[in-house]
ROLO-396696 format. One record per residue (C-alpha): residue in three letters; x, y, z. Coordinates in steps of 0.1 Angstrom, whole numbers, padded with zeros to 4 digits, always signed. Layout:
alaXYZ;...
END
This chain:
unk-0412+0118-0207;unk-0380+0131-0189;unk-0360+0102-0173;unk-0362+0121-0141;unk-0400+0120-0141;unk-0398+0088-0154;unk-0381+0075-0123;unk-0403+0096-0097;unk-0434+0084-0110;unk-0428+0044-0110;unk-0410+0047-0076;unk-0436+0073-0062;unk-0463+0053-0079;unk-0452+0018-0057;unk-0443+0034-0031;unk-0477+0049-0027;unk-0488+0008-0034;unk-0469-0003-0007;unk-0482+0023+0018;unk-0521+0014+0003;unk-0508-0023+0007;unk-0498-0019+0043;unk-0529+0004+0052;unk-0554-0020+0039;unk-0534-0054+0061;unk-0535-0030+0091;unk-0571-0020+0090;unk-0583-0060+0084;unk-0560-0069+0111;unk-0574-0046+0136;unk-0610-0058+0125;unk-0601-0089+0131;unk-0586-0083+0170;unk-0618-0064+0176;unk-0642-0099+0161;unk-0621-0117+0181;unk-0620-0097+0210;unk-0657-0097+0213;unk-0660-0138+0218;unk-0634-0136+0244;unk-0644-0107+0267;unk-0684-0112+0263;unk-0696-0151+0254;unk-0665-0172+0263;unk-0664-0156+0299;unk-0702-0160+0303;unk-0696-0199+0294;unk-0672-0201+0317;unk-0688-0187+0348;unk-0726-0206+0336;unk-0699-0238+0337;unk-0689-0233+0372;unk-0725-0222+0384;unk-0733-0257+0376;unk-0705-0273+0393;unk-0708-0256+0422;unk-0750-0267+0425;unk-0737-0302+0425;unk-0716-0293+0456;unk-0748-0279+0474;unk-0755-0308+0497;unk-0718-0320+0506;unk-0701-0283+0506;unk-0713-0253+0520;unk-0688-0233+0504;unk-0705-0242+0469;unk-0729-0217+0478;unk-0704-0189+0480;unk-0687-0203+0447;unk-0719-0198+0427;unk-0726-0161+0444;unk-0696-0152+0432;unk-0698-0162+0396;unk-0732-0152+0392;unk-0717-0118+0405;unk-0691-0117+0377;unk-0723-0126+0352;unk-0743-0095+0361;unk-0716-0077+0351;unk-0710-0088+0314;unk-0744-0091+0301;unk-0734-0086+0258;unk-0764-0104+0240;unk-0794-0097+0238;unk-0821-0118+0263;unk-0791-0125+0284;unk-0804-0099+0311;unk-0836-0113+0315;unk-0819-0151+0316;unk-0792-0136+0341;unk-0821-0121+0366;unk-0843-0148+0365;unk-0810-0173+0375;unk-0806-0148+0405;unk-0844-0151+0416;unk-0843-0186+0417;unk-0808-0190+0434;unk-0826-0168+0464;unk-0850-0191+0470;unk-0827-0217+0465;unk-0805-0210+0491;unk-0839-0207+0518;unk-0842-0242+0507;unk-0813-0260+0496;unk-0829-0295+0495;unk-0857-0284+0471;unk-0853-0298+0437;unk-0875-0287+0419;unk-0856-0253+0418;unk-0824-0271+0408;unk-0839-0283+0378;unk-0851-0249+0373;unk-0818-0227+0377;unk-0804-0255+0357;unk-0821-0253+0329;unk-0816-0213+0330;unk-0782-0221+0332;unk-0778-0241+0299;unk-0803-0217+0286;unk-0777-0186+0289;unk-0749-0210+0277;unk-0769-0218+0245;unk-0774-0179+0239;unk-0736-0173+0243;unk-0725-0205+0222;unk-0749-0196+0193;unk-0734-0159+0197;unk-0699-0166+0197;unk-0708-0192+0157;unk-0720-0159+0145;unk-0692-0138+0158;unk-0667-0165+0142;unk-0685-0163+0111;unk-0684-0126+0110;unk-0648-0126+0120;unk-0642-0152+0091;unk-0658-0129+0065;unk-0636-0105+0074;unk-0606-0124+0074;unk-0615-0136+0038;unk-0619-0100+0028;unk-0587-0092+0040;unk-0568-0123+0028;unk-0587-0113-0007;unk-0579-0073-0009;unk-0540-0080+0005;unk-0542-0104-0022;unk-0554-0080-0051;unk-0532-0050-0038;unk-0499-0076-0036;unk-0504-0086-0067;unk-0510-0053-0083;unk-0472-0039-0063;unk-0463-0068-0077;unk-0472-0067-0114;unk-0463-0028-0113;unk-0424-0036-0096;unk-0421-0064-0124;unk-0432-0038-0151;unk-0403-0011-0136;unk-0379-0045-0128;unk-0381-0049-0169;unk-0383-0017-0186;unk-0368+0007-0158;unk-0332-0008-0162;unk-0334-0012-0201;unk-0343+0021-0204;unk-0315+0039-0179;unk-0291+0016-0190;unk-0296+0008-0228;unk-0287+0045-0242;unk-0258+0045-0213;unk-0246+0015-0231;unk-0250+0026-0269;unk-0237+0057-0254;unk-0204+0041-0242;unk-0197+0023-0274;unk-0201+0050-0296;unk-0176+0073-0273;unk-0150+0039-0280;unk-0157+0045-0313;unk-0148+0082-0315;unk-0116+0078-0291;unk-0106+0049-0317;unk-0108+0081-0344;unk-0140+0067-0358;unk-0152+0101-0360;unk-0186+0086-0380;unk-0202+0072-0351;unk-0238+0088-0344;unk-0264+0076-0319;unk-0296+0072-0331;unk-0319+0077-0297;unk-0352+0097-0309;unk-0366+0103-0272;unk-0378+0137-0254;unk-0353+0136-0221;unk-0318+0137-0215;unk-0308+0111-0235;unk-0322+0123-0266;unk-0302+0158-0258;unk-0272+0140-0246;unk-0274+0125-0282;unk-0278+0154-0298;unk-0248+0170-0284;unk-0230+0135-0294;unk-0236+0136-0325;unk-0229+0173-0331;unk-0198+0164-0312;unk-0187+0137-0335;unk-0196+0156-0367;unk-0176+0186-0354;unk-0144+0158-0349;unk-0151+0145-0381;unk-0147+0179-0399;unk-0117+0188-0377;unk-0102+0161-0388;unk-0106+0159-0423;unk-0097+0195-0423;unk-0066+0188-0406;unk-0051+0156-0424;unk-0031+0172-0452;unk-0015+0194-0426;unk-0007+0162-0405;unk+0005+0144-0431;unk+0026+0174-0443;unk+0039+0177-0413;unk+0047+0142-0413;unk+0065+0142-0442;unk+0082+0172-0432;unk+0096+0146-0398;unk+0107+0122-0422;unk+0126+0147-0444;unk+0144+0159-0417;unk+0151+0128-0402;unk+0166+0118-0434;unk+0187+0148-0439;unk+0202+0142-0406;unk+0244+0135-0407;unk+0237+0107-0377;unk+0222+0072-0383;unk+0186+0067-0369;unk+0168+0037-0370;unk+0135+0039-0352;unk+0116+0007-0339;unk+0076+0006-0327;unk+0072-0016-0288;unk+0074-0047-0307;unk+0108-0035-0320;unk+0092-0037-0360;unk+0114-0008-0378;unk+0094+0017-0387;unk+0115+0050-0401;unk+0154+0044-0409;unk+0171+0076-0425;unk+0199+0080-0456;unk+0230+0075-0431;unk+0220+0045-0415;unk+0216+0025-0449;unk+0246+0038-0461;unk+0261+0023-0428;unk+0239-0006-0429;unk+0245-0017-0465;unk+0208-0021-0468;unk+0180-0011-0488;unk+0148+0007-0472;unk+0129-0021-0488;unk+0147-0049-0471;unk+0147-0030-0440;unk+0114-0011-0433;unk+0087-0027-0417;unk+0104-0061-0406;unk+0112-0073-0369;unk+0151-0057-0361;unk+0157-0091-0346;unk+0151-0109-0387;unk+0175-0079-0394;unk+0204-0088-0369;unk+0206-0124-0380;unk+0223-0112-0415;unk+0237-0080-0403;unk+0268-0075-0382;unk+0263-0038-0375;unk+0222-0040-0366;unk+0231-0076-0341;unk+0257-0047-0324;unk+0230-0023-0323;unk+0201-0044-0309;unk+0227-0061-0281;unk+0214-0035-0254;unk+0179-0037-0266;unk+0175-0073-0266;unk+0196-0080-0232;unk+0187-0046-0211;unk+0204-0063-0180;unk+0236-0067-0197;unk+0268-0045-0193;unk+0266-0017-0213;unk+0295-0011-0235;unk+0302+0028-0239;unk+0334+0021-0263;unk+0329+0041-0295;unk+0317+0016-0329;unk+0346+0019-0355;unk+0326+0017-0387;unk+0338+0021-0422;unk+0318+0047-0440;unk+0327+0072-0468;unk+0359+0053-0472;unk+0372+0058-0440;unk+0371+0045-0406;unk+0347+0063-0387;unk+0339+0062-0346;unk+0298+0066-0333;unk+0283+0067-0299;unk+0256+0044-0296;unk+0227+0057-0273;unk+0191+0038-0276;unk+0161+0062-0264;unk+0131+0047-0253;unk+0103+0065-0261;unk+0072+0065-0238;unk+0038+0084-0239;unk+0014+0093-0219;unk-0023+0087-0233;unk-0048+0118-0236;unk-0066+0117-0198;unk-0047+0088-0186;unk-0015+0092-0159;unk+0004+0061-0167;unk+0036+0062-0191;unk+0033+0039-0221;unk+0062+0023-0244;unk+0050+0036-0278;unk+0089+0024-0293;unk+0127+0026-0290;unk+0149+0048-0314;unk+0186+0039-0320;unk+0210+0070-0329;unk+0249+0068-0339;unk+0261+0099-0332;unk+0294+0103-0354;unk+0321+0114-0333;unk+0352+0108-0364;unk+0359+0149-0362;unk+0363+0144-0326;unk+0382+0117-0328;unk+0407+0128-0354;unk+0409+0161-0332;unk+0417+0141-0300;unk+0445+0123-0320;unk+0461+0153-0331;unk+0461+0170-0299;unk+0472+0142-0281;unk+0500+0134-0309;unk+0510+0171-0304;unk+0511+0174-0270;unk+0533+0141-0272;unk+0554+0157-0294;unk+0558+0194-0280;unk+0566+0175-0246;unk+0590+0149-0258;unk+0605+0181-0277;unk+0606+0202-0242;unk+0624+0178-0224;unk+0653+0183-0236;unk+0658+0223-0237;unk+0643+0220-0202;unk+0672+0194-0194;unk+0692+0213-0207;unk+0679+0245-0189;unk+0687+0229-0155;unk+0722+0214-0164;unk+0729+0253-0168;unk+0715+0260-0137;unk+0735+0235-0120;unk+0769+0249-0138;unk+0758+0286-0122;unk+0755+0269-0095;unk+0793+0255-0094;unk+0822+0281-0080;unk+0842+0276-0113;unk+0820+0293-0132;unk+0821+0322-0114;unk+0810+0338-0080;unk+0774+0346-0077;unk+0756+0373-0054;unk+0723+0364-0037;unk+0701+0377-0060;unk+0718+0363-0087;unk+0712+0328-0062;unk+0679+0334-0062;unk+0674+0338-0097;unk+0689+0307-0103;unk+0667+0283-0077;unk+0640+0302-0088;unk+0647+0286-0126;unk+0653+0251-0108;unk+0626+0253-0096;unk+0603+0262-0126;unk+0623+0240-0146;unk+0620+0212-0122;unk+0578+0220-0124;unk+0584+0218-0165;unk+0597+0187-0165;unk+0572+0174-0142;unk+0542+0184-0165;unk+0558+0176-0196;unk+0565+0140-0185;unk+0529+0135-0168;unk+0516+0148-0203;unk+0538+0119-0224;unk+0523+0093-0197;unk+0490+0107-0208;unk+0494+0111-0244;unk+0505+0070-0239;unk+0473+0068-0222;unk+0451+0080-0246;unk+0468+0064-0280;unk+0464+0033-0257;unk+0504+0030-0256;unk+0506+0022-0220;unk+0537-0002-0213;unk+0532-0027-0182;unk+0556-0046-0170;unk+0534-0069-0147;unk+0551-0092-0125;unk+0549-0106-0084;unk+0558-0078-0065;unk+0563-0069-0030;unk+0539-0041-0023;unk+0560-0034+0015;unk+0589-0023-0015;unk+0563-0002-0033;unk+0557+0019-0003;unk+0591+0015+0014;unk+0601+0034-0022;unk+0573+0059-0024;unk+0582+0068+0017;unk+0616+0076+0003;unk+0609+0098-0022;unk+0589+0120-0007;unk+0608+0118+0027;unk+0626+0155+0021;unk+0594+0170+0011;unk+0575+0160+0039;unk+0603+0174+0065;unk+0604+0205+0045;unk+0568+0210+0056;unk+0576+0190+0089;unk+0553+0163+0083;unk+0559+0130+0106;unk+0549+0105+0072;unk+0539+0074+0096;unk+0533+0035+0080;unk+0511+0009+0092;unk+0516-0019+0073;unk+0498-0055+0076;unk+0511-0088+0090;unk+0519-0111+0060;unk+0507-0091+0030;unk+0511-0109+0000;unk+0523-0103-0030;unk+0507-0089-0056;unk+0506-0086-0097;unk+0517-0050-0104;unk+0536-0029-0126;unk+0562-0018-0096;unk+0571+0017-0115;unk+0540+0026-0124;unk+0526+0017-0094;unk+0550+0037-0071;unk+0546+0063-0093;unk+0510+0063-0078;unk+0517+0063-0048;unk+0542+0088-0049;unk+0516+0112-0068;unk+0493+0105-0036;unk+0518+0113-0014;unk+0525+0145-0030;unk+0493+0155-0031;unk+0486+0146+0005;unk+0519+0164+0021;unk+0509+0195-0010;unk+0479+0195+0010;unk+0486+0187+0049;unk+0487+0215+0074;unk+0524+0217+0087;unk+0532+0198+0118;unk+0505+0169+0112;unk+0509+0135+0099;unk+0506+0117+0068;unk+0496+0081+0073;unk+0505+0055+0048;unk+0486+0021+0050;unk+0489-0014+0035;unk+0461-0034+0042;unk+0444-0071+0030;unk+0413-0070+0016;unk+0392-0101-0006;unk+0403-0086-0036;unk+0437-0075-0030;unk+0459-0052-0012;unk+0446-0023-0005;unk+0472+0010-0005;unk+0462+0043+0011;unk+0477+0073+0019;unk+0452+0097+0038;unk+0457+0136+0055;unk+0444+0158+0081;unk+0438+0184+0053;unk+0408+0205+0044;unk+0393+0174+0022;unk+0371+0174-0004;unk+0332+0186-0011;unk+0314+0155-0022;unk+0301+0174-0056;unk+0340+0176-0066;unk+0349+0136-0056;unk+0337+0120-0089;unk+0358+0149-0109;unk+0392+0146-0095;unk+0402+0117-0116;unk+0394+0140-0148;unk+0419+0151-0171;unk+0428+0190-0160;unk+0402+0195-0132;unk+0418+0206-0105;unk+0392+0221-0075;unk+0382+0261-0070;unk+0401+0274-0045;unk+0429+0246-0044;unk+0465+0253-0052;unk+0474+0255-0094;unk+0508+0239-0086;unk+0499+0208-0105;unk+0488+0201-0146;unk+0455+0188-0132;unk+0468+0149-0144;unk+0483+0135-0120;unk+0453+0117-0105;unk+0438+0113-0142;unk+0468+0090-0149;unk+0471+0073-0119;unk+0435+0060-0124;unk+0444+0051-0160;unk+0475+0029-0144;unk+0451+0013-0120;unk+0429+0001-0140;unk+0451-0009-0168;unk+0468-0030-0141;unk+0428-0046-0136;unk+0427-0027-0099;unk+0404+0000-0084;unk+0410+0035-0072;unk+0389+0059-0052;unk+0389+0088-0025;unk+0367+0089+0006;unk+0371+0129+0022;unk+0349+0151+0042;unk+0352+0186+0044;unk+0377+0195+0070;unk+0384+0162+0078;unk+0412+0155+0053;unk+0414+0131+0027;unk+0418+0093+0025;unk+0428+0081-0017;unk+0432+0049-0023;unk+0437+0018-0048;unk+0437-0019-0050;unk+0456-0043-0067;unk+0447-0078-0068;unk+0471-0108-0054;unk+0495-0129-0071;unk+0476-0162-0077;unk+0504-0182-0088;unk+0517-0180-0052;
END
């Protein structure tokens, strides 16, 4: 039987109990307001008007209104005449109460109209036992069938209470298991349910289901595990270390590099916790610090690592690798893999460009020198008399000489910069001399472009811990810039300023400023921004950051387009003071 028709039957079938159940309660009940109907309407108001006939015969003599009284309810009896004889009883009470009222005093008809009286309250009392017996019956019959029917709903809604559920929710049970079992890639699972309804097709189609997997995936294990050897091939041929971890950080795949690194076997490596590993390797306790402590400072500085006799440089990066499950939303950590990328060539080509760009500029300085010592003999009367495009000539090789010697000795600071060569001479210093110096310097080049270069400076700065030179050389470069940049006639404002960790030196313009995508490139080596003047090598601000920070300070820019520019850097106070 279909589960469907199943369900309609037992629910139709007490439904249909429940309706036979209330038909059978009303139908008794009504039977019984009828029985009981009867004895009120008919026998119990005949007592009661026979009782007050009688009360009102004793009043004869002492109240004439007694007379009235028994009229009245021998009135009301004429009128509800139910049993059989009572007629006759009823007429033959009204005969006698005629001549009883022609002679009041006669007792004889008393004593007959009396015993009338108790005669009709006999026939009523004996009616109204049989009426209560009748009514009785048929309570009993209904107390009997409500009875029989209640218990029949009963045993029926027990019957579906117990099999009903079993039988809905049993194969939905076996039929959730088995689905566990086939999404765990137990592709065996069948579900044995030999009915005729939808569970025995649903099982059908199961099982086909499950032996269809089953073949799929027996047909497709030597290509997964092809492919899977194919991974780990490549993964091994790879000229970068990778070490790959499961979620509970257990290694599972290592390639040929990182053992070489490592020193290790893929014995004593594979398969064991990374943490086990770290406490007798330098190189893997390096490599896990990020992993075990993910709140801690990352450090991006390149690993120096000796490998094929040589010193070699690797970026560390760790990758966490996260899935999402087949039908679900949620992201889940499935492992971690750690990859040194070697970065030696780039290193040894950084070196060498840096060492010859040292070179070439240390070896242009002096021809350049040498260039403008020329210029300045031109220059001088002695030599000769020159005409004004001859004078012309000459500034213009001044001042492209000048611009040589500028870039060659910003490329020297930065070739010190990079080979980490940087000398500081760090002592208390006065930052008013700093900018007193800087104001100096750039003094001619600010009224050449009729600049007013104005300086707030705070009451009672303090001194600070600072390489003077390089620092004025900062500050000059942000001058520069800002007067490079100014429109002519406006103002260049210079600012000293305390602040809880240090002095705080700014220099800002009325410029055009600075598009927030470019801010966080300006301190790059050689960017310089689209559409800005190539005057510059593009390393000015590049070094100056480098000085900064050497010097443990900070260095920014806040700018908005057509609002000018504010750059800026702090240096921290002299606490020996």
């Amino acid at each position: 039987m279909k589960i469907k028709t199943k369900l309609t039957s037992g629910v139709g079938l007490l439904l249909g109990l429940i309706i036979l159940l209330a038909g059978v309660s009303i139908w008794y009940i009504n039977n019984l307001k009828k029985d009981t109907n009867n004895i009120l309407t008919a026998n119990y108001n005949t007592l009661e008007y026979s009782r007050n006939m009688l009360l009102a015969l004793d009043e004869f003599h002492i109240d004439p209104s007694a007379i009235s009284t028994f009229e009245l309810n021998l009135t009301k009896q004429k009128e509800n005449l139910t049993e059989i004889g009572e007629s006759d009883i009823t007429l033959k009470i009204s005969n006698i109460f005629s001549d009883l009222k022609q002679d009041i005093k006669n007792d004889s008809l008393q004593v007959m109209i009396r015993k009338d009286i108790t005669t009709l309250m006999k026939l009523n009392m004996d009616a109204i036992a049989l009426k209560s017996q009748i009514a009785n019956n048929t309570a009993e019959n209904a107390i009997g069938w409500i009875i029989i029917t209640g218990v029949l709903c009963f045993i029926i809604a027990f019957a579906l209470l117990i099999k009903l559920p079993g039988d809905i929710a049993n194969p939905i049970l076996q039929l959730t298991e088995s689905i566990q079992q086939i999404a765990n890639h137990n592709y065996n699972q069948r579900i044995d349910l030999e009915k005729h309804n939808e569970y025995g097709d649903l099982a059908k189609s199961f099982n086909m289901m499950a032996e269809k997997l089953d073949e799929y995936s027996n047909s497709k294990l030597e290509k997964i595990l092809k492919e899977k050897k194919r991974v780990e091939t490549l993964i091994d041929n790879m000229r970068d270390p990778v070490i790959g971890l499961d979620e509970n950080k257990i290694i599972i795949f290592v390639n040929n590099e990182a053992l070489k690194i490592t020193g290790l076997t893929r014995n004593e490596i594979l398969n064991k916790p990374i943490q086990d590993i770290a406490v007798t390797n330098d190189l893997i306790r390096t490599l896990i610090v990020d992993l075990i402590n993910p709140s801690a400072k990352k450090d991006n500085t390149p690993l120096k690592i000796f490998s094929d006799d040589k010193e070699c440089f690797f970026e560390k990066e760790i990758i966490n690798i996260e899935i999402n499950k087949t039908g679900e939303n949620a992201t889940e950590l499935a492992g971690y893999v750690i990859l040194l990328k070697n970065i030696t060539v780039f290193k040894e080509l950084d070196s060498a460009k840096t060492n010859f760009i040292a070179t070439i500029s240390h070896e242009l300085k002096t021809p350049i020198s040498s260039i403008k010592m020329s210029t300045q003999l031109l220059e001088n009367n002695q030599t000769g008399i020159l005409n004004e495009e001859q004078k012309q000539l000459i500034e213009g090789i001044k001042d492209d000489s000048t611009r040589l010697l500028e870039i060659t000795g910003e490329l020297l600071k930065m070739s010190q910069v990079e080979t980490g060569n940087i000398q500081l001479n760090i002592h208390a210093t006065d930052p008013r001399l700093i900018v007193n110096y800087a104001v100096e310097t750039t003094k001619i080049q600010a009224e050449q472009k009729k600049l007013s270069l104005k300086v707030n400076v705070e009451a009672d700065i303090p001194q600070i811990l600072a390489d003077a030179e390089k620092t004025a050389w900062v500050l000059i470069n942000f001058l520069t810039n800002a007067i490079r940049y100014s429109i002519e006639e406006s103002e260049v404002i210079i600012s000293l300023e305390r602040e809880p960790q240090g002095v705080l030196f700014s220099v800002r313009d009325f410029g055009k400023g600075i598009e927030s995508r470019y801010k966080r490139k300006i301190f790059e080596r050689y960017f310089q921004i689209p559409g800005s003047l190539k005057s510059g090598s593009g390393l000015g601000l590049a070094i100056s950051k480098e000085f900064i920070e050497t010097q443990g300070g900070t260095i920014g820019v806040d700018s908005s387009p057509g609002l000018g520019s504010t750059f800026f850097f702090i240096l921290p106070y002299n606490k020996f003071l």
